[in-house]
C-alpha positions in Angstrom: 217.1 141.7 74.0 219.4 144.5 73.0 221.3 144.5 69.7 225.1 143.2 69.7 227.9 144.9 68.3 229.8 142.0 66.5 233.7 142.0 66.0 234.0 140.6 62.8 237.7 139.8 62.9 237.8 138.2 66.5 235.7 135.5 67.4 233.5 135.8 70.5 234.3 133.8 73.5 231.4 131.3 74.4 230.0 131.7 78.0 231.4 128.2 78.4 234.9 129.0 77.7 234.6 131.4 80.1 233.5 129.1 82.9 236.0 126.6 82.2 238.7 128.6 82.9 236.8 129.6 86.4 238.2 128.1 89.4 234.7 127.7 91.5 236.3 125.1 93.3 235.8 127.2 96.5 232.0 128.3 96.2 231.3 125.2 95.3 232.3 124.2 98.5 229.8 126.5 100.2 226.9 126.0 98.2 224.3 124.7 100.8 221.7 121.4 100.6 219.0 122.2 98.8 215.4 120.5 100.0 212.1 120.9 98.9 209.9 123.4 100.6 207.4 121.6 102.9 204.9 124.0 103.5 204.1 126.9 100.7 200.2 128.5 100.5 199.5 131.6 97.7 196.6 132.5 99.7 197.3 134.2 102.7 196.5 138.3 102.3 198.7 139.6 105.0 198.9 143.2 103.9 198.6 142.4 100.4 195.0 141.7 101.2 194.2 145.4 100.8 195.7 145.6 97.4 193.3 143.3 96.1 190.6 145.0 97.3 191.8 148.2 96.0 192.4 147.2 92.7 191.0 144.3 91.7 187.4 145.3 91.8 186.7 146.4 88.0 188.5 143.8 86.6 185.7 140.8 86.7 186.0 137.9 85.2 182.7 135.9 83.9 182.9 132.4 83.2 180.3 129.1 82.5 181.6 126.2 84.0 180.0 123.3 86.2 180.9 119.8 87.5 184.4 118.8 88.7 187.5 118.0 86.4 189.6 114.3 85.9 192.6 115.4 85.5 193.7 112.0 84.9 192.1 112.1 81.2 194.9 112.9 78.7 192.8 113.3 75.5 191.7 116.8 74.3 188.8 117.2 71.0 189.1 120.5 70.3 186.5 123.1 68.3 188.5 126.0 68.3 189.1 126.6 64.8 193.0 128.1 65.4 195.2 129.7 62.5 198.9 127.5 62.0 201.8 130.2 62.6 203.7 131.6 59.5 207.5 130.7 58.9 207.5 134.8 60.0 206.6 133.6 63.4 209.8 131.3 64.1 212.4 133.5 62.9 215.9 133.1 64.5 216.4 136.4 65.2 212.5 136.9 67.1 214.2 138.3 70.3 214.5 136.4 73.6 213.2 138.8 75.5 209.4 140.0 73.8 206.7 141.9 75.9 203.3 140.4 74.4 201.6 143.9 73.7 204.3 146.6 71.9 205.2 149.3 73.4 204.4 148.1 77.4 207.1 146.8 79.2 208.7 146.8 82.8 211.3 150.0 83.5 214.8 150.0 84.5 216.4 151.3 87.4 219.4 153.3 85.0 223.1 153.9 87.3 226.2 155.6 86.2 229.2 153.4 86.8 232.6 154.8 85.5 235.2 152.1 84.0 238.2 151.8 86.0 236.6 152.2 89.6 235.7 149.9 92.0 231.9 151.0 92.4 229.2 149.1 94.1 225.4 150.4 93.7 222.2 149.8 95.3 218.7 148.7 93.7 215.8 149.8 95.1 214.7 146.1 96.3 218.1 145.9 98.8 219.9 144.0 96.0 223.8 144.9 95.3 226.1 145.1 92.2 229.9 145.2 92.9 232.3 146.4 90.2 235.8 146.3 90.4 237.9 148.6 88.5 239.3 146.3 85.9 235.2 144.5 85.6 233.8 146.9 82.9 236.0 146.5 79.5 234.4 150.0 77.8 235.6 152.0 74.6 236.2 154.9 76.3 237.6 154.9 80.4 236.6 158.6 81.2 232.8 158.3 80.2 230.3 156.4 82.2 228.3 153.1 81.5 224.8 153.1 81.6 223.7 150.0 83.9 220.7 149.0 83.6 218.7 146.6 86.7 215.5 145.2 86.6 214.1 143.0 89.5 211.2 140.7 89.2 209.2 139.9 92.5 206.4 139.0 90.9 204.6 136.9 88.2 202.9 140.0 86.5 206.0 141.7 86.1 208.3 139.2 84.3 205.0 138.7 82.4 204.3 142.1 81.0 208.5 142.1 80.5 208.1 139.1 78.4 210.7 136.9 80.2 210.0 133.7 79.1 209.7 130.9 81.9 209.4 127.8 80.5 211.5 125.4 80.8 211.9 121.6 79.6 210.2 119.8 82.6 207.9 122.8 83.2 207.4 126.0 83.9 209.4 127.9 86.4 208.5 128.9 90.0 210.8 132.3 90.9 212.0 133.0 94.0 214.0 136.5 92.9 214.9 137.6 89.2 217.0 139.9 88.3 218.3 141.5 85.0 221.4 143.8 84.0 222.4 145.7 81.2 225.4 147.6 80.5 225.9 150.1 77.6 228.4 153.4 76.6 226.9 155.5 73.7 224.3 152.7 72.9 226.6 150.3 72.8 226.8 147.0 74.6 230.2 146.8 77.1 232.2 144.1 77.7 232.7 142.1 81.1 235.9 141.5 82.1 235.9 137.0 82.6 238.9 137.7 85.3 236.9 140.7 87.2 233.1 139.8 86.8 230.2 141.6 88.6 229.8 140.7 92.4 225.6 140.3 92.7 224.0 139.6 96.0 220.5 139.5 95.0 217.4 139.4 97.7 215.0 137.2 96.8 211.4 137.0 97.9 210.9 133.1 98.8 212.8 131.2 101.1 215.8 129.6 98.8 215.3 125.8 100.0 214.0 123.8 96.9 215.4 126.1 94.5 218.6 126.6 91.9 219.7 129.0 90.1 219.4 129.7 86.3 221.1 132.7 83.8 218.7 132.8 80.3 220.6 132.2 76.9 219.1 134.9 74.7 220.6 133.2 71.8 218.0 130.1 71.8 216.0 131.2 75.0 216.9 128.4 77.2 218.1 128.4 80.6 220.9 127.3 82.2 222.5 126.0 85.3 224.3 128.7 87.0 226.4 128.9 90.4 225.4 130.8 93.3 225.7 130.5 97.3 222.6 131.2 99.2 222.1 133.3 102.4 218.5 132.2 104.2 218.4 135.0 107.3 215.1 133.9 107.8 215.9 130.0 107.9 217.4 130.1 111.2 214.5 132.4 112.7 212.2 129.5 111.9 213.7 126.9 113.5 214.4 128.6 115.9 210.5 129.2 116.4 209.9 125.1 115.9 212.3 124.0 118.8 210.6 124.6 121.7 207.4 122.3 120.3 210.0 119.8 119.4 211.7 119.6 122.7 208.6 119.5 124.6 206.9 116.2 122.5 211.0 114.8 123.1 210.6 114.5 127.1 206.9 113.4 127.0 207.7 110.4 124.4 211.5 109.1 126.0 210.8 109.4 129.5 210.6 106.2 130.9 208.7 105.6 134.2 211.1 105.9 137.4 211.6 105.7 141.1 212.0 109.8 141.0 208.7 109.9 138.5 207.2 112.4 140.6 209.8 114.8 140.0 209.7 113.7 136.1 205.6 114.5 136.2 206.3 117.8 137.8 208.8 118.3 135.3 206.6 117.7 133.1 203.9 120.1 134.4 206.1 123.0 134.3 206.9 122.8 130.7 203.5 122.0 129.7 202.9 125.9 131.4 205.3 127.2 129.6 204.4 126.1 126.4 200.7 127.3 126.9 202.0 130.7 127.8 203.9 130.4 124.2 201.0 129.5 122.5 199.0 132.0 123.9 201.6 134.6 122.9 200.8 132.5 119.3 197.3 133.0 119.1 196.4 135.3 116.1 194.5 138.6 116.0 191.9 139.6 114.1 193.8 142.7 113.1 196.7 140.9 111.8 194.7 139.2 109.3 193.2 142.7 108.1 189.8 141.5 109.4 186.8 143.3 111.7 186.7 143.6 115.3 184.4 145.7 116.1 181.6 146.3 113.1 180.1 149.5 114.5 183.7 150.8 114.2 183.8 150.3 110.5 183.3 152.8 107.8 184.8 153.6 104.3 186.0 156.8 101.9 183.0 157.4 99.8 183.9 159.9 96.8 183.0 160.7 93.6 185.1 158.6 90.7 184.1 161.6 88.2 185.2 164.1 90.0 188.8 162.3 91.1 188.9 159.4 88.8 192.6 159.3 90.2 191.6 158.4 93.1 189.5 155.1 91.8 192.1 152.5 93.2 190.7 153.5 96.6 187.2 152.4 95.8 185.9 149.8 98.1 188.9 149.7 100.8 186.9 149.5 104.5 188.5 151.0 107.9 188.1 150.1 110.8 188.6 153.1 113.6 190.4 151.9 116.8 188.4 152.1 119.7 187.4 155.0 121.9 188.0 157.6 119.8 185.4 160.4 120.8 185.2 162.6 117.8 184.3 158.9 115.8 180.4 159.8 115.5 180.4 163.4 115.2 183.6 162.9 111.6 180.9 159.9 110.5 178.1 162.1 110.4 179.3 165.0 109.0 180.6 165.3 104.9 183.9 166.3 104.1 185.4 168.1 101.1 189.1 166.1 101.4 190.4 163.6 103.7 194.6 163.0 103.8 196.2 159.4 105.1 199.4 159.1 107.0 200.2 155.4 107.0 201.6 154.8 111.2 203.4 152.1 112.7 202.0 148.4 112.4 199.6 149.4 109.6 197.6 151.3 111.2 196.8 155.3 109.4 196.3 158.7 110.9 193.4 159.6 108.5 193.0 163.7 108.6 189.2 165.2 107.2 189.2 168.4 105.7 186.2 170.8 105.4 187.2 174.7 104.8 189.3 175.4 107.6 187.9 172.9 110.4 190.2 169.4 110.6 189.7 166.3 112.7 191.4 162.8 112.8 190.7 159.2 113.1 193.3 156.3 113.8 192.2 153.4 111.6 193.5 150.6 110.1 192.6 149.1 106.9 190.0 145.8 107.0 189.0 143.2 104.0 185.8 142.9 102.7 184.0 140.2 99.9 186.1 137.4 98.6 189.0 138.4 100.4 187.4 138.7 104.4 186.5 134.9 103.5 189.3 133.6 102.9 191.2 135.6 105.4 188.9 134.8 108.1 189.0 130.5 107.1 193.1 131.0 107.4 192.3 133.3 111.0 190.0 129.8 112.0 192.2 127.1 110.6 195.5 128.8 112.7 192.9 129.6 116.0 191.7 126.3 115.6 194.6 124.6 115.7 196.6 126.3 118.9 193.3 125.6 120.5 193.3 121.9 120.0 196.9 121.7 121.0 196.1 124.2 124.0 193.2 121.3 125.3 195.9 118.5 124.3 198.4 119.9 126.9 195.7 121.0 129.5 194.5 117.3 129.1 197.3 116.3 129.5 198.4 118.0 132.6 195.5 117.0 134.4 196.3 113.6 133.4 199.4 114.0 134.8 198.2 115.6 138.1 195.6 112.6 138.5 198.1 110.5 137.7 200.5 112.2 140.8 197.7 110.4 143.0 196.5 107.4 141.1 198.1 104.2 140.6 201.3 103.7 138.4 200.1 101.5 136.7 196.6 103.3 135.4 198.6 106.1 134.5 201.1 104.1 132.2 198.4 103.1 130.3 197.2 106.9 129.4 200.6 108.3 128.5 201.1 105.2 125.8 197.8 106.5 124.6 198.8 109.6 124.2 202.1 108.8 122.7 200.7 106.9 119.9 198.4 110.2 119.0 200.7 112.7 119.3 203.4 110.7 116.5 201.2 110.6 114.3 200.1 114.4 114.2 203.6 115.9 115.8 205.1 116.8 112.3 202.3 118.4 110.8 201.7 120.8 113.7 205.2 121.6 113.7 204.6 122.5 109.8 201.8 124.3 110.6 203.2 126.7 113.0 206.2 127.4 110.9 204.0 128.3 108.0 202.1 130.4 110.4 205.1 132.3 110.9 206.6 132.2 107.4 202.9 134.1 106.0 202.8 136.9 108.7 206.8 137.5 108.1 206.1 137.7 104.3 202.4 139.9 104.7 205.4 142.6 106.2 208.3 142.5 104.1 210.3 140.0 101.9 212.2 137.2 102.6 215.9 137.8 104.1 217.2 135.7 101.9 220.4 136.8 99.4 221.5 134.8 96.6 225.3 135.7 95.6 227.2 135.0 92.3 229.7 136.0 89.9 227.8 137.6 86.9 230.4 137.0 83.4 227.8 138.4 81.0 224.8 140.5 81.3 221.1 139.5 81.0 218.5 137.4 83.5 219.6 135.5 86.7 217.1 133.7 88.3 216.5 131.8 91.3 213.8 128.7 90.5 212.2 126.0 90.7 210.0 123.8 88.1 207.0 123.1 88.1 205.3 120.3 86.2 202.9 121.3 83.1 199.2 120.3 84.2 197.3 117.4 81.9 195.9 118.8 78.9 192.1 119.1 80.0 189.7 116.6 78.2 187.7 119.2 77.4 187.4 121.5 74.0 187.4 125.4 74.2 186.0 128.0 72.9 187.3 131.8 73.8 185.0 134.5 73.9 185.9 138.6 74.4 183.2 140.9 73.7 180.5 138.3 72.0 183.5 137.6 69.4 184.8 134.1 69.4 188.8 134.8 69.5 191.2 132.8 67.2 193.9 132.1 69.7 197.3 131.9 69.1 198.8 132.3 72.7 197.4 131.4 76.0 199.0 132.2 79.1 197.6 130.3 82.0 198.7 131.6 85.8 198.6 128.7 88.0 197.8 129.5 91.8 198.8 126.3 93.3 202.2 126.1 91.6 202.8 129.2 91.6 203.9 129.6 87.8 202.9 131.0 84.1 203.0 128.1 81.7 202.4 128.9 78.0 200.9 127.6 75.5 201.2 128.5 71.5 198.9 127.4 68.2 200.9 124.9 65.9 203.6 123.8 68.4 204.1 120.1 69.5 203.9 118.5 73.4 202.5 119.8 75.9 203.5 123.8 75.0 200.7 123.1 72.4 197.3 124.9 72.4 195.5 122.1 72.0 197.1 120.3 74.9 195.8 122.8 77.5 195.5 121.9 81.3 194.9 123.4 84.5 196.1 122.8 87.7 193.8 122.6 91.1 192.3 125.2 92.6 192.3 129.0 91.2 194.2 129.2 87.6 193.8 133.0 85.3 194.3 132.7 81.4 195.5 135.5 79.4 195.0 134.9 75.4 196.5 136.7 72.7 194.8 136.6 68.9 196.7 136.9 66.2 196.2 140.6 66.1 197.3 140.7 69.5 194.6 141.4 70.9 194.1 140.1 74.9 191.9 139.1 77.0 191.7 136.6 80.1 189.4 134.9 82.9 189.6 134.0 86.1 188.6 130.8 87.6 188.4 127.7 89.6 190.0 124.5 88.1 186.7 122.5 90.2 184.2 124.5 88.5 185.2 123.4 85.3 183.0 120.7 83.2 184.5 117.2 83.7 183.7 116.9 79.4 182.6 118.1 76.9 183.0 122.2 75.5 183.7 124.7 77.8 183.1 128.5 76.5 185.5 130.8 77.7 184.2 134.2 78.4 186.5 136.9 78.9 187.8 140.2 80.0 189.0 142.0 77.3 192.5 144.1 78.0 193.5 147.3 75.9 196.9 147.1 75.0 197.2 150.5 76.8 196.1 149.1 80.5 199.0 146.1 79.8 200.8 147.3 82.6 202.4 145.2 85.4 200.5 147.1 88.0 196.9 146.0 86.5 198.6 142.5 85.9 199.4 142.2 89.5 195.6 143.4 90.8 194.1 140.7 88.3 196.7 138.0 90.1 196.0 139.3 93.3 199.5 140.3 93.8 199.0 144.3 93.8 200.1 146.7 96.7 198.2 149.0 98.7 198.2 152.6 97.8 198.3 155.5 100.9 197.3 158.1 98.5 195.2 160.6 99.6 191.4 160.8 98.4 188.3 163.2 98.6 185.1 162.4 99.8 181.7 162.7 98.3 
């Protein structure tokens, strides 16, 4: 949190006065229904799979664990012997805003903006910042103000920032974050309450189920704010759902008819063209960053001592598009350099350099480990289920074309079998193909989706959702980091399933306590922090955990030096992949 220059002889107006005296009568009025997200998976790759394999390789976690966990136990007997905090650690004045590890934090994007000038600029996410002349109430009109932006579109960065998400019910889910600063000579400037900033800012998550929040830095709470959302991508998705929709509409409400052989051919026809849809539906291997053709595959082997830069590459595969001729006379030949031009649809023009002779492959980039498994269940799950709905309708039409020569009675008898089926699954493959196309859209680019709002102060907007804390584990814990058992004063635990960092701190009371802490299902990542500061975390299953007992923590240690948000984000799984170029060995 920056330091405040306070007027001594003028009090400061609240952020409530402020609002009060806001007529938001009007985008009130717009602000759309907010419901609840009904389909939302953290593990599809997309083209984020790559960055974990890039990265994340070299960060292992090792852990002991067995049996499964009750998470409906409440009681914790813990062994950790943990140090109480000092009155030093609960100081007023401990800024808001507090990276864990000094000297690491997230950068600003820095903009000149001169008072008295309607100015609107840019941040390098897509998100917009509108001043109008009278907005920025600065010392001195004819020198610029130093605006400061950070955007948050991920976990690791608001993380390694230190923005604290916790909230009373929980801990908060973001769909978009975004802080402002504005300074002149070091000094903070004031917004004008009758000319406040104009922010439209893109979020990364779909904006149904969320609100919106601005962080009080004076006792790190947040609070309701007001914004009108703008879901592009809303409309594209239902838009994908109608035609499934309309087609289960004339099988279950047609009635049976004098002109019912009409109706059945009726019938017939759209069954054909919703096959033809479905088959347009059917997922490729390619777009799930998975192997098609194995003797195609190779990867970039070099030599990490000789270009330890170039280490982020290790262990990302290829896989070269078929008939290529020069493929076995590049694979069997070594190169001194090789140079990657990323093409259209993620596919990369990869040049190999020896002395003055040059050849290319086109490639694309394929998953391997972990990451190929997981990829290839989600490939199955979306194959499988077209292809059951695929023999539904073609069942289905036969029926019907049977049914064009057998009685009317017989064939009564089949549809009402089929209606009752098809109610009971219709919803959920309507979800399912919706999420289908919600995961490829956001493997390619975020979310259209803008949240817009009148900014009266700076500091952190944010778009969110809460999410419960998990039940304290009936388990005790040890911690672990090179063969030293850690006094822990912090704990940080990155649930995948929610989505959300909840925190946990020696000496406090509820459910923030250290002794109350819980995990939710499936993968969860702890970060801990000693009283020295020092770091380390693990990575883990919530299932592999022992249902009681102790459970012995071992961890990864971090220097404070690699605290960055880019090895943050490969130990979440949430880095990007790089296109730099790399030698061979």
């Amino acid at each position: 949190m920056n330091n405040r220059k306070m007027n001594l002889d003028r009090p400061k107006i609240s952020s409530e006065e402020i609002r009060n005296r806001q007529n938001f009568d009007q985008i009130l009025g717009n602000l759309k229904a907010l419901h609840k997200p009904f389909y939302k998976k953290t593990w599809f790759w997309g083209t984020t799979g790559l960055a974990t394999v890039a990265v994340a390789i070299g960060l292992s976690t090792l852990i002991t664990n067995e049996n499964n966990l009750d998470e409906n136990n409440t009681t914790l007997a813990s062994t950790t012997a943990l140090a109480p905090l000092s009155e030093a650690d609960n100081l007023e004045d401990t800024p808001c805003i507090q990276t864990p590890v000094d000297g690491q934090d997230v950068p600003y994007e820095t903009f000149k903006v001169l008072p008295g000038k309607d100015t609107t600029i840019s941040t390098a996410n897509g998100s917009t910042i509108s001043f109008k002349a009278a907005t920025l109430m600065a010392p001195d009109n004819t020198s610029a103000v130093d605006v400061k932006v950070r955007y948050f579109a991920d976990k690791a960065s608001a993380f390694v920032a230190g923005i604290p998400m916790t909230v009373e019910e929980g801990a908060f889910e973001s769909a978009g974050m975004l802080e402002v600063r504005g300074t002149q000579n070091g000094e903070e400037v004031g917004i004008n309450p009758k000319a406040p900033l104009a922010i439209d800012m893109q979020m990364y998550k779909p904006s149904e189920g969320f609100n919106f929040y601005y962080l009080n830095e004076d006792n790190g709470g947040w609070e309701d704010s007001k914004c009108v959302y703008s879901d592009a991508s809303s409309k594209e998705r239902k838009t994908d759902a109608e035609p499934v929709a309309k087609s289960q509409k004339v099988t279950l409400e047609k009635e049976l008819a004098p002109q019912e052989k009409i109706e059945i051919q009726e019938r017939i026809a759209e069954i054909d063209v919703e096959l033809v849809e479905l088959k347009k539906q059917e997922p490729q291997r390619a777009d799930y960053k998975l192997v098609e053709n194995q003797n195609l595959v190779f990867d970039l082997d070099y030599d990490v001592k000789e270009f330890p830069e170039l280490e982020k590459l290790q262990g990302v595969g290829f896989e070269a598009l078929p008939n290529q001729k020069q493929y076995s006379d590049i694979v069997k030949e070594n190169w001194d350099n090789v140079k990657l031009q990323l093409l259209e649809e993620g596919q990369y023009k990869i040049t190999f350099i020896k002395g003055r002779k040059t050849n290319y492959l086109i490639a694309r980039p394929v998953l391997s480990g972990n990451d190929e498994k997981e990829a290839e269940e989600l490939f199955n799950m979306v194959m499988s289920d077209i292809k059951e709905r695929k023999e539904e309708l073609v069942l289905e039409k036969k029926a019907l074309e049977k049914r064009q020569e057998d009685v009317q009675l017989q064939m009564k008898k089949l549809i009402e079998e089929q209606k009752a089926a098809r109610l009971k699954d219709m919803e959920l493959r309507k979800a399912m193909f919706e999420a289908q196309q919600q995961t490829m859209a956001m493997g390619n680019a975020i979310y259209k989706a803008t949240a817009s709002f009148e900014a009266f102060q700076w500091g952190v907007y944010n778009c969110d959702s809460p999410r419960k804390f998990p039940n304290p584990a009936p388990l005790a814990f040890n911690y672990y980091s090179d063969g030293d058992n850690m006094q822990v004063q912090k704990a940080y635990v990155f649930s995948f399933s929610k989505e959300a960092r909840f925190e946990y701190t020696a000496g406090y009371f509820g459910l923030q306590s250290l002794e109350k802490i819980g995990f939710h299902h499936g993968k969860n990542v702890i970060f801990v922090q000693d009283k020295n500061g020092k770091l380390a975390y693990a990575s883990f299953s919530e299932s592999d955990l022992p249902k009681e007992g102790v459970h012995n923590f071992k961890l990864t240690s971090i220097l404070n030096a690699d605290f960055t948000a880019e090895n943050i984000k490969a130990i979440l799984g949430e880095k990007t992949p790089s296109t730099d170029n790399v030698a061979l060995r």
